[in-house]
C-alpha positions as CSV (number, residue, x, y, z in Angstrom):
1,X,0.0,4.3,24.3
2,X,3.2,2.2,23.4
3,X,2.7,2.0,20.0
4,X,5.4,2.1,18.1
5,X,7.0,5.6,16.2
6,X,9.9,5.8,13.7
7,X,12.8,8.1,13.8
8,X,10.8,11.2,13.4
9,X,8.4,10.5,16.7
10,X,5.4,9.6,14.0
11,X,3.4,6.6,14.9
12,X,3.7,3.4,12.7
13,X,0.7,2.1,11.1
14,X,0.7,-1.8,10.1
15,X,-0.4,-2.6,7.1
16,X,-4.2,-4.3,7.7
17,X,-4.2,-7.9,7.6
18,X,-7.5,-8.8,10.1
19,X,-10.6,-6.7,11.2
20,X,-8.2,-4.9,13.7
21,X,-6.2,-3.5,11.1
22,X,-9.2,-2.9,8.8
23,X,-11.0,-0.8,10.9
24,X,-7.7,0.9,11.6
25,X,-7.5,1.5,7.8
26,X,-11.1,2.6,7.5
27,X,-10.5,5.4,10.3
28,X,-6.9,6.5,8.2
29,X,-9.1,6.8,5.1
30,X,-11.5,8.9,6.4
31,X,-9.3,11.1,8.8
32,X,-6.9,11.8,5.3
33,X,-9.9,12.3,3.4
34,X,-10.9,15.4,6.4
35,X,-7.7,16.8,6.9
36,X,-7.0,17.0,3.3
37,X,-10.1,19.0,3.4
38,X,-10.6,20.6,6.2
39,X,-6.7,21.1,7.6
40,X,-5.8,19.8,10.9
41,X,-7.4,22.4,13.3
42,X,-10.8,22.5,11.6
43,X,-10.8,18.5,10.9
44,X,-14.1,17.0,12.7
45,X,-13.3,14.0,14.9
46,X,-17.0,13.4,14.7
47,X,-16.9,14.1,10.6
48,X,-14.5,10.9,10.6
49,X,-15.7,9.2,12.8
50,X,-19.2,9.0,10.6
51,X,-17.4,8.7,7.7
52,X,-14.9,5.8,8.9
53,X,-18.4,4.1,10.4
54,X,-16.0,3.5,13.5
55,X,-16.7,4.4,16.4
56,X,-15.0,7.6,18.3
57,X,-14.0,5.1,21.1
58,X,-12.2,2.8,18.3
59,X,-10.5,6.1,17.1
60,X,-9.0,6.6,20.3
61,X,-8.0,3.4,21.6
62,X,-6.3,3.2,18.1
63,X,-4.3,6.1,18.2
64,X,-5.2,7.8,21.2
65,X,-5.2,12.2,20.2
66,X,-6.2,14.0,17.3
67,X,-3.0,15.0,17.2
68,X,-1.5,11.4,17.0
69,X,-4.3,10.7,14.2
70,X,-3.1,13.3,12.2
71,X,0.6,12.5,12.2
72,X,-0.1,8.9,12.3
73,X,-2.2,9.3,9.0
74,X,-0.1,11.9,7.1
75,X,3.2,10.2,8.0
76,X,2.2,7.0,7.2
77,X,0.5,8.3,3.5
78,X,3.4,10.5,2.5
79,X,6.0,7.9,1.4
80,X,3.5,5.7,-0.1
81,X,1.9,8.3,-2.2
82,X,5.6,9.0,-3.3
83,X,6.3,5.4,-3.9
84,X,6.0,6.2,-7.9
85,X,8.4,8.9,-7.6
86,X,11.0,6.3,-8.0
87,X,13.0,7.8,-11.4
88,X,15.3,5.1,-13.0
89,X,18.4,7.2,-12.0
90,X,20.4,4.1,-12.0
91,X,20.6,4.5,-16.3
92,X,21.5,8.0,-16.0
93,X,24.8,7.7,-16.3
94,X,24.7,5.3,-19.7
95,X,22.4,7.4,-21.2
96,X,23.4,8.2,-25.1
97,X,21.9,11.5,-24.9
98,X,22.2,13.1,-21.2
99,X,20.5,16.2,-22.3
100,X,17.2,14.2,-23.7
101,X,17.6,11.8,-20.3
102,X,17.2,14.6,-18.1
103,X,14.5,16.5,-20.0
104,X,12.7,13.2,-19.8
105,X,13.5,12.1,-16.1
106,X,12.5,15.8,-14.6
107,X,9.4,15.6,-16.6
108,X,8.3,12.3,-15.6
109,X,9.4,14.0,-12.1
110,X,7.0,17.2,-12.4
111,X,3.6,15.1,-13.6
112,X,4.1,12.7,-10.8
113,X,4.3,15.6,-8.3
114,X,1.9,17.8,-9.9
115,X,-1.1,15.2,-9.0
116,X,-3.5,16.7,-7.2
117,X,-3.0,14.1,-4.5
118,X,0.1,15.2,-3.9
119,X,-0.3,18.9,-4.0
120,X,-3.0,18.1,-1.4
121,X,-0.7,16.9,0.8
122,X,1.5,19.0,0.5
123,X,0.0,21.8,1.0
124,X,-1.4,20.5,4.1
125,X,1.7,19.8,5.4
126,X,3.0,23.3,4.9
127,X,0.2,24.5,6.1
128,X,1.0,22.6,9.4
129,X,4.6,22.6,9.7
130,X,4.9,24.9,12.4
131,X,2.3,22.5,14.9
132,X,4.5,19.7,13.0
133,X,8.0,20.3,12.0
134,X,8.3,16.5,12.1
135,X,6.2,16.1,9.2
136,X,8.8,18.2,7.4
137,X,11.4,16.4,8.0
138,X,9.9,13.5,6.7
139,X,8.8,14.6,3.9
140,X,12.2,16.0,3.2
141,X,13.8,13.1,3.5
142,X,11.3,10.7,1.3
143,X,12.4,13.5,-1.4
144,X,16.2,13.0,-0.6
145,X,16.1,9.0,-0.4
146,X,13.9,8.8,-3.7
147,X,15.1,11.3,-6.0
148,X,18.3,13.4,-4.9
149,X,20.2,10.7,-3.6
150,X,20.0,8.8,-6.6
151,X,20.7,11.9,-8.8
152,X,23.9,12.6,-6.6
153,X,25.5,9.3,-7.2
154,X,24.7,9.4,-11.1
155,X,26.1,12.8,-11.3
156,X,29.1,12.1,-9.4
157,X,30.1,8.9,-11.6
158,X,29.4,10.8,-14.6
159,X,32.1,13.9,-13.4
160,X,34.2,10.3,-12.7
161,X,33.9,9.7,-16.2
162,X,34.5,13.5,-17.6
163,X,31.0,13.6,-18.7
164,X,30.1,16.6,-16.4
165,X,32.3,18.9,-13.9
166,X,30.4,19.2,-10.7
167,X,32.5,20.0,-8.2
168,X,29.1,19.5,-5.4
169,X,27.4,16.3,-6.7
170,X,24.3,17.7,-3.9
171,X,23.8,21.4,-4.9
172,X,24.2,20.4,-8.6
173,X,20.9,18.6,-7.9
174,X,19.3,21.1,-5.9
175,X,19.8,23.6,-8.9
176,X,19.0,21.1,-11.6
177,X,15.5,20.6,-9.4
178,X,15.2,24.2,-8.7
179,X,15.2,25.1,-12.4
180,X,13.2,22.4,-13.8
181,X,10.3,20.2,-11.2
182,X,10.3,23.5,-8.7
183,X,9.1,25.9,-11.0
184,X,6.1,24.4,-11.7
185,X,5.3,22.7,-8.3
186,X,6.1,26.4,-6.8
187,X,3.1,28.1,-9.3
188,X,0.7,24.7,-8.5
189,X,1.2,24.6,-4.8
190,X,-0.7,28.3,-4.4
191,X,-2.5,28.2,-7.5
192,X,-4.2,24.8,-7.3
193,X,-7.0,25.5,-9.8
194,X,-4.0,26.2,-12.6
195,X,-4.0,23.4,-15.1
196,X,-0.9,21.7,-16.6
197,X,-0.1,23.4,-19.5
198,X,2.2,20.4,-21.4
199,X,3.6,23.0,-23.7
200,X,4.8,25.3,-20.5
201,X,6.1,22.3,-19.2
202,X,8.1,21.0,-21.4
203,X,9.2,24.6,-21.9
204,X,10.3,25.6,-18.4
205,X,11.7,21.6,-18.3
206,X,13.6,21.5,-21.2
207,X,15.2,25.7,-20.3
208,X,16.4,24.7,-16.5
209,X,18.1,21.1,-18.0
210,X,19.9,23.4,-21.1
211,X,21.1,25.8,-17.7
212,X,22.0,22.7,-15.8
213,X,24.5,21.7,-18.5
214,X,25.9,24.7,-20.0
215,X,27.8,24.9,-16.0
216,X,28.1,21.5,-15.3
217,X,28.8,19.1,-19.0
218,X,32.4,19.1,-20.3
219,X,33.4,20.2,-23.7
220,X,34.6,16.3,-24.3
């Protein structure tokens, strides 16, 4: 079709600006709204294409295959609906308590990613990640450029300043995430009628942060 795809081979979807790009928005609404529900095999062309109220042709000269639908749509949602999973990672490392800082980051962390919006997506996407390993990828590296990344530089200038002793700035986050925001996300993601249980939270939180430092903080 020549439309234009990122790194990852997903097609880019502009944002609207003129009817063009609003009925282009209409049809991603709709088409999210039925793969959210239905998955992407049982998904209805003809379900979005009444619910969209564009017409199949319209669908198709947009983005040409079911297939490029889905990815366009998915791809294009994921980083948006993890635009608030921005933490302020920057402060870390000036915190006066690091212990009540991370609690409080990987909490924040957990009820952003606990929404059911995005336990909707990404369940979907697991559920799809064998048709769509691309979709994966992406959403692996949304995580990494929003949260990890961030967490890596903070915990390498606070080893700098003897504050902690992590020898692997990148696994150090990937326990510290394991043992806090992945238990929960873990039980939510195949249990989706479980409710937040704030107590549990803060709980499981407040354990995997005291494990996190009692390898990594410094006696000093």
């Amino acid at each position: 079709m020549g439309a234009e795809v990122d790194e990852y081979g997903i097609p880019i979807i502009p944002d609207p600006a003129d009817a063009a790009s609003r009925k282009r928005q209409a049809i991603i609404d709709a088409a999210l709204a039925e793969f959210l529900a239905e998955g992407y095999s049982a998904a209805s062309m003809d379900a979005i294409t009444r619910a969209s109220g564009v017409s199949k042709a319209t669908i198709y000269k947009h983005f040409g295959s079911k297939e490029r639908l889905f990815l366009a749509v998915v791809g294009g949602v994921l980083p948006k609906t993890y635009a608030d999973l921005e933490p302020s990672n920057s402060t870390l490392a000036d915190a006066p308590d690091l212990r009540a800082a991370l609690i409080r980051l990987t909490t924040d962390w957990a009820r952003i990613l606990l929404r059911p919006d995005i336990m909707s997506l990404r369940r979907l996407v697991i559920g799809e990640i064998d048709r769509f390993p691309q979709l994966g990828q992406l959403w692996y590296r949304v995580s990494y450029d929003m949260n990890n990344g961030p967490l890596v530089e903070a915990f390498t200038e606070l080893t700098e300043r003897g504050t902690l002793a992590v020898p692997d700035a990148k696994l150090a986050v990937q326990q510290l995430v394991a043992t806090t925001v992945g238990v929960p996300q873990l039980v939510h993601t195949f249990a989706p009628d479980a409710e937040v249980d704030d107590a549990e939270l803060t709980r499981v939180i407040s354990s995997g942060v005291d494990l996190f430092l009692a390898r990594y903080a410094t006696s000093a």
